[in-house]
C-alpha positions in Angstrom: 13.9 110.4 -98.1 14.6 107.7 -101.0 15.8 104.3 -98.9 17.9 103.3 -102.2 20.0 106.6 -101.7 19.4 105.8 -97.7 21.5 103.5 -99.0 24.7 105.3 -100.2 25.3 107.2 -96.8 28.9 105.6 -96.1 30.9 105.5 -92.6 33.4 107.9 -93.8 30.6 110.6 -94.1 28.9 109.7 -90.7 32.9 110.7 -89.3 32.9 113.8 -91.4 29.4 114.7 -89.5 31.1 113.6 -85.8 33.9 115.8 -87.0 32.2 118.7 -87.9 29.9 119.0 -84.4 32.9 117.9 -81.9 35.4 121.0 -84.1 32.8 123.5 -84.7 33.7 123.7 -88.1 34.1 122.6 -91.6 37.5 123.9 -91.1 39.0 122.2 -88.2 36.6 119.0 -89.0 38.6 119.2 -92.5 42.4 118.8 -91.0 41.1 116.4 -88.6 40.0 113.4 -91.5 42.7 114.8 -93.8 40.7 116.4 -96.4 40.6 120.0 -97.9 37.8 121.7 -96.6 35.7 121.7 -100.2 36.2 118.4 -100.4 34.3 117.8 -97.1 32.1 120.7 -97.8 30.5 117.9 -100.7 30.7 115.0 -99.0 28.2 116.4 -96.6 26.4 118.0 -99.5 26.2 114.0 -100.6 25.5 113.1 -97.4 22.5 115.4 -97.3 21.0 114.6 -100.5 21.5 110.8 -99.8 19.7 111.5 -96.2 17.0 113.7 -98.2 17.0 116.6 -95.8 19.4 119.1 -94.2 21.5 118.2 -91.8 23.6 121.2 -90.7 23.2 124.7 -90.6 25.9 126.8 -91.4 25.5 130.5 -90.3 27.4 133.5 -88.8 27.2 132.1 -85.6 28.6 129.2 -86.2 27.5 125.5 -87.2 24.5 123.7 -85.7 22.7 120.6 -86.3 19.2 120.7 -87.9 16.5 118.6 -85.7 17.0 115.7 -88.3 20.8 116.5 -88.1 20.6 115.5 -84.2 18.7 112.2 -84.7 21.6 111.7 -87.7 24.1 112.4 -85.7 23.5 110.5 -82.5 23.1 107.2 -84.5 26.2 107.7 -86.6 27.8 107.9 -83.0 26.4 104.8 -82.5 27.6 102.9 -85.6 31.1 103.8 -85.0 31.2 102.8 -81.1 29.8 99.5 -82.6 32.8 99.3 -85.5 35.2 100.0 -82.0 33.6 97.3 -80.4 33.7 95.0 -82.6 37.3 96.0 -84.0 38.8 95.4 -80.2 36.3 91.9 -79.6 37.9 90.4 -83.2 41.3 91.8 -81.3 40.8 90.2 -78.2 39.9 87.0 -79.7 43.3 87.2 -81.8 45.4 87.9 -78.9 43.5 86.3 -76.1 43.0 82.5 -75.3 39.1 82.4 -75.0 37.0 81.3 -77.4 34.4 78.2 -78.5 36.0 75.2 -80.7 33.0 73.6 -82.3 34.3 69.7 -83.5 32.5 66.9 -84.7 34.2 63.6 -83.8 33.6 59.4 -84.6 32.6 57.8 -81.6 36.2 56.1 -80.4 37.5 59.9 -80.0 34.5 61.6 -79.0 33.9 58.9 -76.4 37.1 57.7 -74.7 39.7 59.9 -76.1 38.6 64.0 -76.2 37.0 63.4 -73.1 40.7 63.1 -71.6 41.8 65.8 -74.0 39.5 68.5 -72.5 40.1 67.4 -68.8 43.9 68.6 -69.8 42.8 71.6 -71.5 40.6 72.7 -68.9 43.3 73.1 -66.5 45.7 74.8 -69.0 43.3 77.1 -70.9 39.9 77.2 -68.8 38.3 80.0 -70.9 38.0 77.5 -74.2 34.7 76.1 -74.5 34.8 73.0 -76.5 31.5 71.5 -77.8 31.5 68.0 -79.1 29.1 66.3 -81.7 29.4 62.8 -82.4 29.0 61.5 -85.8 30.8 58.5 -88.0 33.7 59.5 -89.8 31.8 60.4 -93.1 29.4 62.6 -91.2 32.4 64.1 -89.8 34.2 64.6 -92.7 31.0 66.1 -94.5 30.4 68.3 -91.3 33.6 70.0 -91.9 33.3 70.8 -95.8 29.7 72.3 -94.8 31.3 74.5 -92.0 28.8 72.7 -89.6 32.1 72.3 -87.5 35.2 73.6 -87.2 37.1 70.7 -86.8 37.0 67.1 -86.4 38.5 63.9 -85.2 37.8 60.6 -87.1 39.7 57.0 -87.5 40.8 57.0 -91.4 43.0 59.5 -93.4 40.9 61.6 -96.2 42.4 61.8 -99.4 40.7 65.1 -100.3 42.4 69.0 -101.5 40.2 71.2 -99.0 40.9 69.5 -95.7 44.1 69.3 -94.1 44.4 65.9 -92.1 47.0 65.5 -89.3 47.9 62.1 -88.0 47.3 62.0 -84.5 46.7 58.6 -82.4 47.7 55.1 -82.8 44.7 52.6 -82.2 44.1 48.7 -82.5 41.2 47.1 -83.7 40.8 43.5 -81.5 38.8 40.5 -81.8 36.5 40.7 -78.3 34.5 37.7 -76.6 33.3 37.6 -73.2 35.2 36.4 -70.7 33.3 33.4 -70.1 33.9 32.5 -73.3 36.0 29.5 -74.1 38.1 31.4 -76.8 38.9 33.6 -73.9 41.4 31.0 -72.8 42.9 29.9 -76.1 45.3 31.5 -78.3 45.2 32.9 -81.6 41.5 31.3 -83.5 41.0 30.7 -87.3 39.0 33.2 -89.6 37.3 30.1 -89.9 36.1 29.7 -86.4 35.4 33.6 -86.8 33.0 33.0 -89.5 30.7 30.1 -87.6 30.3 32.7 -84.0 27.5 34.5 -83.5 29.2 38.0 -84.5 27.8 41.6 -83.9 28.5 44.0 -86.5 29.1 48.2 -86.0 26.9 50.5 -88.4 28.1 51.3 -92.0 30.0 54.5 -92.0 31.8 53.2 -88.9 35.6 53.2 -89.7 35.9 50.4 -86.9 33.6 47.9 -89.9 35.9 49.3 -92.7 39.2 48.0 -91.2 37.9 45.0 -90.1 36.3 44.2 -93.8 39.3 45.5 -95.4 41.6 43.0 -93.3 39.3 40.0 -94.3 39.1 41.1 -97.9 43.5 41.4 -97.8 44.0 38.1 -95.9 41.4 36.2 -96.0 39.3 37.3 -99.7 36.0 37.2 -98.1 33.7 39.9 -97.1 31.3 40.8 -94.4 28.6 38.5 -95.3 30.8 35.4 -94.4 30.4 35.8 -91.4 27.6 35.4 -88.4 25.8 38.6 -88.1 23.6 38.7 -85.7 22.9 42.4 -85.4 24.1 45.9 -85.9 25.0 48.4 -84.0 25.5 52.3 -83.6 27.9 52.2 -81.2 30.6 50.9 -79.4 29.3 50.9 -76.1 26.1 49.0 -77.1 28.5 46.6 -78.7 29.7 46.2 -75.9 27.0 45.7 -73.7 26.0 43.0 -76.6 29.1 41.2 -75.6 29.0 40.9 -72.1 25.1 39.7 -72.6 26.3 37.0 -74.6 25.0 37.9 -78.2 28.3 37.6 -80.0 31.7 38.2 -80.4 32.7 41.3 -82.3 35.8 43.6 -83.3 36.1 46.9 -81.5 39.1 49.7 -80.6 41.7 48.7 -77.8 40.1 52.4 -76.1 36.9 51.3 -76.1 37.2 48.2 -73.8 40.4 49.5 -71.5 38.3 49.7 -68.7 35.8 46.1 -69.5 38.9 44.5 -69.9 40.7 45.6 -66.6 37.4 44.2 -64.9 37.8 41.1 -66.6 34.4 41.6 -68.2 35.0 40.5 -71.3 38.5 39.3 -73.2 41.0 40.2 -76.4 40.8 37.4 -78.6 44.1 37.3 -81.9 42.7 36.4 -85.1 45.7 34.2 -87.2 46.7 36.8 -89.4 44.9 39.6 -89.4 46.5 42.5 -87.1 44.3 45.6 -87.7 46.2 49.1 -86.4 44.9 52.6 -87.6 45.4 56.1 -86.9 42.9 59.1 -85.8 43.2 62.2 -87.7 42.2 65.8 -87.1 40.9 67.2 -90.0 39.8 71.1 -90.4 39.8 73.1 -93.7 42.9 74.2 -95.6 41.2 78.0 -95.5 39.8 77.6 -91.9 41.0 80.9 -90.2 42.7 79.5 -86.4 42.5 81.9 -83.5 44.9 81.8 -80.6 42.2 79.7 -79.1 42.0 76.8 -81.6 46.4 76.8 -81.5 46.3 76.6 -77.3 43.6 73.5 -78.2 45.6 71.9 -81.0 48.8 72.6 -78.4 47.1 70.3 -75.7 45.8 67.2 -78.7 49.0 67.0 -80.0 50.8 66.3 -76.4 48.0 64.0 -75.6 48.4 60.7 -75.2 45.3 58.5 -74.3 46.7 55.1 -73.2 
């Protein structure tokens, strides 16, 4: 047996084999795949020669499998079952609502907004696993062009042909200081006061550091290296802790502190002229194929609203 003609044996012939031992004969096993009977007579001939044995004997008595005909046969059974199964597991996927979601998501959804979003969905649609990775927005975006995720959720629009990009959340960007701090009792403070503070700076990548420099490039026409920076960080949550330590001030997203500020742990500070809002956006691929499970998902993020 050559495994390059191994090779050629095709699905349709393993059926014409099934057919021929479940009927009996070449006959009835013709009418039942719709072929005339010397038609199927060859295409078991090619099956044969592909195979490199025989695999049925045809005699006066009838038709009967040759001991390499039986081995043949009972794994040809076995690749169709498997076709059936997975023909009716893609089916169930389309029609039922189970399934994993695989996202990657910035840190201000991943942290303080999906987390919300998959209590809701857990009630609704408990047999959608969602698994979460938590990346800046480039990563995120880069993630989904590489199919390393499905889907993803990150705090600036892309401008780019493959991805589709859905505007989603509403989100501030605020000047924070502990509450100790005197500012905390003042009104709006001067970029100029700003620039003299001890200030604590997010990672590059971070969309939370692009608004912020874009506003003081727009209003003010200085950059990021004006100001105080004492450190950078990765997240918002160590920024935070940063803040309530007494390190600096810094700018972070109204969802990150909802919590620190109810507590009266630290305190929303205006800059004088320089408002900074934003969206989040869901982003996936323009050819990414959507099951059931990812519509029930996207169902639940669009009615969500975090604050």
């Amino acid at each position: 047996m050559s495994s390059d003609t191994f090779k050629d044996i095709t699905i349709q012939q393993m059926e014409m084999l099934i057919s021929i031992v479940e009927t009996g004969s070449f006959t009835r096993a013709a009418g039942r795949v719709f072929l005339t009977q010397p038609t199927l007579t060859k295409q078991i001939k090619n099956l044969e020669e592909s195979v490199g044995t025989r695999l049925v004997n045809r005699g006066s008595g009838g038709i009967t499998l040759t001991p390499e005909g039986q081995i043949f046969y009972h794994y040809a059974k076995r690749v169709i079952r498997l076709r059936e199964d997975t023909r009716e597991k893609l089916g169930n996927l389309r029609e039922n609502e189970s399934g994993h979601i695989y996202i990657s998501a910035s840190t201000i959804p991943a942290t303080y907004i999906l987390p919300r979003v998959l209590s809701r969905m857990k009630t609704t649609y408990p047999d959608v696993r969602v698994h979460i990775q938590m990346n800046d927005s480039e990563e995120t975006r880069q993630m989904i062009l590489n199919d390393q995720a499905e889907m993803g959720f990150i705090g600036k629009e892309v401008l780019d042909k493959k991805l589709i990009a859905e505007r989603l959340w509403k989100d501030s960007i605020v000047l924070v200081v502990p509450s100790h701090h005197p500012w905390a009792k003042t009104g709006d403070i001067p970029v100029k006061s700003l620039m003299k503070e001890p200030f604590i700076l997010r990672e590059r990548g971070s969309a939370t550091r692009d608004f912020f420099e874009d506003c003081l490039l727009k209003n003010y026409h200085i950059g990021l290296s004006s100001l105080n920076v004492v450190c950078e960080m990765g997240s918002s949550e160590a920024v935070k802790e940063a803040i309530m330590a007494g390190l600096g001030v810094s700018v972070l997203s109204i969802y990150a502190i909802e919590r620190e500020v109810e507590k009266d742990l630290i305190a929303i500070v205006p800059i004088k002229g320089c408002t900074i809002e934003r969206f989040f956006y869901l982003i996936y691929k323009k050819n990414f194929p959507l099951m059931n499970y990812h519509h029930r998902f996207l169902e639940v993020v669009r009615k969500s609203e975090p604050l």
